[in-house]
C-alpha positions as CSV (number, residue, x, y, z in Angstrom):
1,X,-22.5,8.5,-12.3
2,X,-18.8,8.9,-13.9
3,X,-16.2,10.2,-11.6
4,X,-13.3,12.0,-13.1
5,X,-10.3,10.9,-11.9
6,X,-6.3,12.6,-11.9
7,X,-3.7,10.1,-12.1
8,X,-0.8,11.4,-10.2
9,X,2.3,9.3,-10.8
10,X,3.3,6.3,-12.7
11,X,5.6,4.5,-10.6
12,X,5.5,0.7,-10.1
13,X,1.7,1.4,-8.7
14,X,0.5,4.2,-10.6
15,X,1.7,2.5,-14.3
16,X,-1.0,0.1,-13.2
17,X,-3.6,2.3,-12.3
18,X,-3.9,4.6,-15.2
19,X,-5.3,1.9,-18.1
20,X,-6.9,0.7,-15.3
21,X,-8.9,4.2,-14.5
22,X,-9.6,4.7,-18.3
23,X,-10.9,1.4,-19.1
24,X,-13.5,1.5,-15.8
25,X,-17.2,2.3,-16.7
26,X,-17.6,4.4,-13.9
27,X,-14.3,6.9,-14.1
28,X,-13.1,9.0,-16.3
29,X,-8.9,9.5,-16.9
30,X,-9.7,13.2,-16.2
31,X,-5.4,14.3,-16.4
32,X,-1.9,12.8,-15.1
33,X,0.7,14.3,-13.2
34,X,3.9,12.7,-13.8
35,X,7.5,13.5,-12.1
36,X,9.8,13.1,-14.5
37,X,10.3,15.9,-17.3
38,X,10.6,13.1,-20.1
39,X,7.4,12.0,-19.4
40,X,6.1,15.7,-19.2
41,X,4.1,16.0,-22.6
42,X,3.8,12.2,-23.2
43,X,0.3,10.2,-24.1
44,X,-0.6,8.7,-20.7
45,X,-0.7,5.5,-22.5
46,X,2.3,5.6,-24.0
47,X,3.7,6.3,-20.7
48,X,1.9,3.1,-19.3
49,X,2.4,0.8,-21.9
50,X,-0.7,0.5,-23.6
51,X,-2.5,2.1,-26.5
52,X,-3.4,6.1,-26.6
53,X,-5.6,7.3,-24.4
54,X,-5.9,10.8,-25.2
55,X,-4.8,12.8,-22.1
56,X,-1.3,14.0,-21.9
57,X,1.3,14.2,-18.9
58,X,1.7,17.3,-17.1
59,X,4.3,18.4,-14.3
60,X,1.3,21.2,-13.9
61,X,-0.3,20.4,-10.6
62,X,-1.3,23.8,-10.0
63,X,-3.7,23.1,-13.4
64,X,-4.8,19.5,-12.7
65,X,-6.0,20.8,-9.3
66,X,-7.9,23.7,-10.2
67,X,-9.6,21.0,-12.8
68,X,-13.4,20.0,-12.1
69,X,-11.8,16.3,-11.4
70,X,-13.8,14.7,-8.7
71,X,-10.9,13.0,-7.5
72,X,-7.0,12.4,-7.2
73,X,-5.2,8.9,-7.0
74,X,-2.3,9.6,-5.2
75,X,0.6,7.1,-6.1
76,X,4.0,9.5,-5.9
77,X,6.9,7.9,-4.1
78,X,6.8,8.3,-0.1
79,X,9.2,6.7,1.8
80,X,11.8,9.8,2.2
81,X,9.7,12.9,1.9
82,X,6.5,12.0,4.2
83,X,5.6,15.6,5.7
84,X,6.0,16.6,1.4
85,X,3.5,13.8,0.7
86,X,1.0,15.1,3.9
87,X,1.6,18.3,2.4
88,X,0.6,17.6,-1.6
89,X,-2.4,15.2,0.3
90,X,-3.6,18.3,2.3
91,X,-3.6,20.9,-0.9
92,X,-5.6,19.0,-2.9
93,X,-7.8,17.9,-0.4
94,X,-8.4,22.0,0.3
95,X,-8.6,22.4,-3.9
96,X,-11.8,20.1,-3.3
97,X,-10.7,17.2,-5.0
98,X,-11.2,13.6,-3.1
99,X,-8.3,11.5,-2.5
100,X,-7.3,7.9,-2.6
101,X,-3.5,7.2,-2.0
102,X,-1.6,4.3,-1.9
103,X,2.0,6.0,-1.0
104,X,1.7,7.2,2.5
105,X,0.7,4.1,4.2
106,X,0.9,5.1,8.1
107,X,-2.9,6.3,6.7
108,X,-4.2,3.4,6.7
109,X,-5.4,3.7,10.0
110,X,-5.3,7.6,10.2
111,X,-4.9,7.9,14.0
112,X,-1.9,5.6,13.7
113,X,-0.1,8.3,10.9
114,X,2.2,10.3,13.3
115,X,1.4,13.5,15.4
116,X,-0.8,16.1,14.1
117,X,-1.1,14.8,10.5
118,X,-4.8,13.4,11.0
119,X,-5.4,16.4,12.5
120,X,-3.6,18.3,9.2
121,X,-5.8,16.5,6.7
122,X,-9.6,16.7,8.7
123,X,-9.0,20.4,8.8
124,X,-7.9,20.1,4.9
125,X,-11.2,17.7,3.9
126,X,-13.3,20.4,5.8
127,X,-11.9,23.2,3.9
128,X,-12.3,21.1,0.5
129,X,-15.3,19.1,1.6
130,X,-13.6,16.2,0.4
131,X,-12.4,13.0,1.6
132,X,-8.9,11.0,1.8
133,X,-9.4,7.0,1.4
134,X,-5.9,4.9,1.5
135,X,-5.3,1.3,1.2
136,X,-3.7,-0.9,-1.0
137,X,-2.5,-4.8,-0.7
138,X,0.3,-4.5,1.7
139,X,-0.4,-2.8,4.4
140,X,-4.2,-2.9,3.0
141,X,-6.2,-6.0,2.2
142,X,-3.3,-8.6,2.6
143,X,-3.2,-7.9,5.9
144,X,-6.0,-5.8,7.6
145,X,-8.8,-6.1,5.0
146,X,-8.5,-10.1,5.0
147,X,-8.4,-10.3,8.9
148,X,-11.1,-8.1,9.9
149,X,-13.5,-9.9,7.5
150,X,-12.8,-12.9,9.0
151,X,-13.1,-12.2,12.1
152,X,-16.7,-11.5,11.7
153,X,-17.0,-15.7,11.5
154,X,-15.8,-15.5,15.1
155,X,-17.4,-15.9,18.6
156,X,-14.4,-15.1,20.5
157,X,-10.5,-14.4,19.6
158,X,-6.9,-14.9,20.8
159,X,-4.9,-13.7,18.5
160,X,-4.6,-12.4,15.3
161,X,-1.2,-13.1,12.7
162,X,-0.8,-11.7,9.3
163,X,1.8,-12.8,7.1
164,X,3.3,-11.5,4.1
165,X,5.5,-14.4,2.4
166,X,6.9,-13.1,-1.0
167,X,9.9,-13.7,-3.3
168,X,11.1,-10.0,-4.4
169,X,13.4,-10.9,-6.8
170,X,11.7,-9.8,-9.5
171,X,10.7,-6.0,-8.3
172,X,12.3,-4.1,-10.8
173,X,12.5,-1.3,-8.1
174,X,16.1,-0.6,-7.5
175,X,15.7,2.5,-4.8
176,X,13.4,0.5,-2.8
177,X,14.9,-2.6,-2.8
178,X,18.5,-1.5,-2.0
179,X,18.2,1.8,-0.1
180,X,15.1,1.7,1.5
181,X,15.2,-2.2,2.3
182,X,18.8,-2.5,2.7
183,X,19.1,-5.8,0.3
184,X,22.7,-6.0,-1.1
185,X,23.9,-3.8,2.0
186,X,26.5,-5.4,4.5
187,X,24.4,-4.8,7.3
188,X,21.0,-4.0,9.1
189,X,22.6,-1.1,10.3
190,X,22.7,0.0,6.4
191,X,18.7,-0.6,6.1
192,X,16.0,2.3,6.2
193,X,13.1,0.3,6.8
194,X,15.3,-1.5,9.5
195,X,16.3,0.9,11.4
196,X,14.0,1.3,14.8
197,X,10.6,2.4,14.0
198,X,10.8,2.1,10.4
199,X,8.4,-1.2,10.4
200,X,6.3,-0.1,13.4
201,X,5.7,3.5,11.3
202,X,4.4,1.3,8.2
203,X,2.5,-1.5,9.7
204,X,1.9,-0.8,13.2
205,X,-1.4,1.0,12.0
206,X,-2.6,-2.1,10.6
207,X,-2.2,-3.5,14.2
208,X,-3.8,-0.3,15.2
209,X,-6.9,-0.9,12.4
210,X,-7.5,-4.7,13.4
211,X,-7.2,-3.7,16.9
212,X,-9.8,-0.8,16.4
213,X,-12.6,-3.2,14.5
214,X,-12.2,-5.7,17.4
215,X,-12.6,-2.9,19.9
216,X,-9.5,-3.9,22.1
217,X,-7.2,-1.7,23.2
218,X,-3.0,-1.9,23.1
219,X,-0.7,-1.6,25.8
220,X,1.8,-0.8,22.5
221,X,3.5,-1.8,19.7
222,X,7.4,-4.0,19.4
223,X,9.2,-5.0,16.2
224,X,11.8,-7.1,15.4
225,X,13.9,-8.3,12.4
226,X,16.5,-10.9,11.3
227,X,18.2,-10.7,7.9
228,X,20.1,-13.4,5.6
229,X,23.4,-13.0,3.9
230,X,24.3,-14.4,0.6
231,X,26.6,-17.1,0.2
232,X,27.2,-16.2,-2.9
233,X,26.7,-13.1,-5.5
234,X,23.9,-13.9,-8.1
235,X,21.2,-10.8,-10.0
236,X,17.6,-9.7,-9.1
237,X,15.9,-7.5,-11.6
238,X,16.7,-4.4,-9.3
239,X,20.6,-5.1,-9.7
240,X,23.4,-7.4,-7.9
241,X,23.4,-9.0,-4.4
242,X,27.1,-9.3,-3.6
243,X,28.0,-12.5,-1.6
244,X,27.9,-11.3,1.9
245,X,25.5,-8.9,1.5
246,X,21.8,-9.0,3.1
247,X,19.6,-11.4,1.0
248,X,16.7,-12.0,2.7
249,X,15.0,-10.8,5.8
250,X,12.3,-11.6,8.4
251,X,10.8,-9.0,10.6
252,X,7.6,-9.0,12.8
253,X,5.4,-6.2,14.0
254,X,3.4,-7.4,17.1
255,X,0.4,-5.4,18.9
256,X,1.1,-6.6,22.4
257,X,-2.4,-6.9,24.6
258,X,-2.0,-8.0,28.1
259,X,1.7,-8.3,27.9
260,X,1.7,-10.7,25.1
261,X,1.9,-10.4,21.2
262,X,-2.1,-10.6,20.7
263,X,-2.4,-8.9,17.2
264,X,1.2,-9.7,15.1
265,X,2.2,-8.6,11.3
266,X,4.8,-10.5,9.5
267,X,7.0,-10.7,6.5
268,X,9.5,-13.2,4.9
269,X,10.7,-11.8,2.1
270,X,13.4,-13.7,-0.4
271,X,15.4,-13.4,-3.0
272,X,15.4,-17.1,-3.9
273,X,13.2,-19.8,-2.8
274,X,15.5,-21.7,-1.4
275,X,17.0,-19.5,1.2
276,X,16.5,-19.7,4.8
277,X,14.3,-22.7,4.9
278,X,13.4,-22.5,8.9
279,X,11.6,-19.3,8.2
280,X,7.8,-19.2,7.4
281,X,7.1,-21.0,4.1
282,X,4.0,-20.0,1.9
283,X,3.4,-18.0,-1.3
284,X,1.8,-14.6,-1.0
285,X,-0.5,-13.4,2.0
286,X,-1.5,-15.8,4.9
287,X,-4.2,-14.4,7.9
288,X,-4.3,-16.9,11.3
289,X,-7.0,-16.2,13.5
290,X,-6.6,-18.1,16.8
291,X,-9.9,-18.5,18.0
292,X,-13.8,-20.4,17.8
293,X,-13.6,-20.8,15.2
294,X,-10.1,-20.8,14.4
295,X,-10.3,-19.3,10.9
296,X,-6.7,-19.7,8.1
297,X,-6.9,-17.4,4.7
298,X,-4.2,-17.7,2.5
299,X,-4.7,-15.5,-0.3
300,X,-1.9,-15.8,-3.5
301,X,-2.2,-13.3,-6.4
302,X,-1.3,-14.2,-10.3
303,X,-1.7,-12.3,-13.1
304,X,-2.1,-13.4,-17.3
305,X,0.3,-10.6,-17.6
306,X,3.3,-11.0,-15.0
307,X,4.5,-12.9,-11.9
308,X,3.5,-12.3,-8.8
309,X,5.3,-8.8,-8.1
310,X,2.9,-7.6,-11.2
311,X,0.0,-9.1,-9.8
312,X,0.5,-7.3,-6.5
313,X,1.2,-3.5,-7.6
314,X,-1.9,-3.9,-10.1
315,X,-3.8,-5.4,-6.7
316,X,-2.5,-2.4,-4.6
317,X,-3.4,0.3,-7.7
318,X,-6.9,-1.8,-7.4
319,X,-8.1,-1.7,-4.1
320,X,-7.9,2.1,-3.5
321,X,-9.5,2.5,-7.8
322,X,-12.2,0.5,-6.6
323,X,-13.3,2.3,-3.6
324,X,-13.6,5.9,-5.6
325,X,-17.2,5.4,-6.3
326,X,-17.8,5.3,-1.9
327,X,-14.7,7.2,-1.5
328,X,-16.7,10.9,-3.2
329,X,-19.9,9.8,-1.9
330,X,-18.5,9.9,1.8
331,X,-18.9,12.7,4.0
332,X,-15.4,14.9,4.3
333,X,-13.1,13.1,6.4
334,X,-9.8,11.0,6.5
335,X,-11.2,7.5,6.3
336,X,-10.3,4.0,6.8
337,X,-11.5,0.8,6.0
338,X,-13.7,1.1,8.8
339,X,-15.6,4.1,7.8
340,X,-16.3,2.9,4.4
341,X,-18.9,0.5,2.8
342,X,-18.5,-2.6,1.5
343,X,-17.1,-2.2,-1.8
344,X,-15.7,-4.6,-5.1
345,X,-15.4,-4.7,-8.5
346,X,-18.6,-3.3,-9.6
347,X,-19.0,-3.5,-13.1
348,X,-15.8,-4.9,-14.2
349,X,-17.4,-8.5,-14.8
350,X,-16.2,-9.7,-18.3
351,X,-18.9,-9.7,-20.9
């Protein structure tokens, strides 16, 4: 069976996933909703960097939804309009198409997404009879995905750390980089994703997911950060780090059973290699089960086509593409990573 498939947006993520749904035997680029006006009109492989494709951008959601597309991969920017992105999520899971989303990441472990917005989109996938799937690499597999498949090698556990170590200087992502992270901002104080809650909102329901497949409950959920300051000013792709300005930062997210930090997620994340050598070293995504056995994955993603930065947004575009197929044939519901089955790269095998 081919599923028809609306691409909607073609940010760092959805640029990715568009060639990436039209070249798949079993989906179908069924339409593309894109933001911005100058895209409006545009071949959606034009827009995405590749050859034609035959289906052309529309700002028209109204007409992509009342479409007989089977489902809708949501990749529209997030971070400062969550109750708009619950919202689109919720309409066109009531239009009756399925969803898989990337953007709105508290989903990854629906009960972890904030009060009353599980309860929001079960009503909307009843309506619809339709189902919302959301993953990604980070939160997503780097983290949850990786752990909770190893953990099925244990006979008891301690303690669970995931790790994201990753050199950003070459995310071409200006917004996020500087006003959501706060890099080339004098202080913390100047950082979204900082500010208290910001980290626990985004990963703590990947504490909440691991937590859930090892059945263990959490007596809650602490974060805390440190940050780097340039000694001098140099460029990233996304723009200038004046010296004295945040260049790096450290943060941990850490589900605390029994009073101690049982189940922890953290990230290093530089802007040169060299910087702040007593933190965590290690390329890409690193899971520590403390346990019998004791399990270590490091996982490090290249691409033929970019650094590492590329290699990740086409992983995150990947791991939600992959799962339509089990995402439509699920029974209406919000689902996790839990609730679906084992799923890969079915058919995509070079010939």
């Amino acid at each position: 069976m081919t599923y028809r498939v609306i691409q909607w947006a073609t940010g760092t993520v959805g640029v990715h996933a568009v060639p990436a749904i039209a070249a798949h035997p079993d989906l179908d680029l069924a339409g593309l909703w894109v933001h911005s006006e100058a895209k409006v009109g545009r071949d959606a492989g034009e827009i995405c960097g590749v050859g034609p494709l035959g289906v052309t951008a529309t700002n028209d959601a109204d007409a992509l939804l009342a479409s007989d597309a089977d489902c809708v991969c949501y990749m529209a920017h997030s971070d400062v309009r969550p109750h708009e992105v619950v919202e689109d999520l919720a309409r066109m899971l009531e239009a009756g198409k399925n969803v898989v989303n990337t953007s709105f990441v508290p989903l990854l472990y629906p009960k972890a997404a904030g009060p009353g917005v599980q309860e929001r989109l079960e009503a909307a996938c009843l309506a619809g009879r339709a189902s919302l799937y959301t993953s990604g690499i980070d939160p997503g597999y780097g983290n949850a995905g990786a752990a909770i498949g190893a953990l099925a090698l244990c006979k008891d556990v301690t303690s669970v750390r995931m790790a994201e170590i990753v050199n950003y200087a070459t995310w071409d992502n200006p917004f996020t980089m500087f006003e959501i992270m706060g890099f080339g901002k004098a202080s913390p104080a100047e950082s979204l994703l900082l500010a208290p809650g910001s980290t626990a909102l985004a990963w703590g329901p990947v504490i909440e997911l691991v937590a859930a497949a090892l059945d263990v409950g959490l007596d809650g959920i602490t974060e805390g950060h440190e940050v780097l300051v340039a000694d001098e000013a140099f460029d990233i792709a996304s723009g200038r780090i004046e010296a004295g300005t945040i260049s790096g930062m450290r943060f941990e997210i850490r589900g605390m059973v029994g009073g101690e930090p049982r189940i922890v997620v953290e990230h290093v994340t530089r802007l040169r290699d060299g910087d702040a050598p007593a933190w965590r070293q290690g390329h890409g995504y690193i899971v520590d089960i403390d346990g019998e056995p004791s399990v270590k994955l490091s996982l490090e993603l290249s691409s033929r086509f970019g650094d590492h930065n590329y290699a990740g947004c086409l992983a995150t575009a990947m791991h939600v593409i992959n799962a339509i197929p089990a995402v439509c044939a699920a029974e209406p519901g919000v689902l996790s990573f839990l609730d679906l089955p084992v799923y890969s790269a079915r058919h995509l095998m070079r010939q």
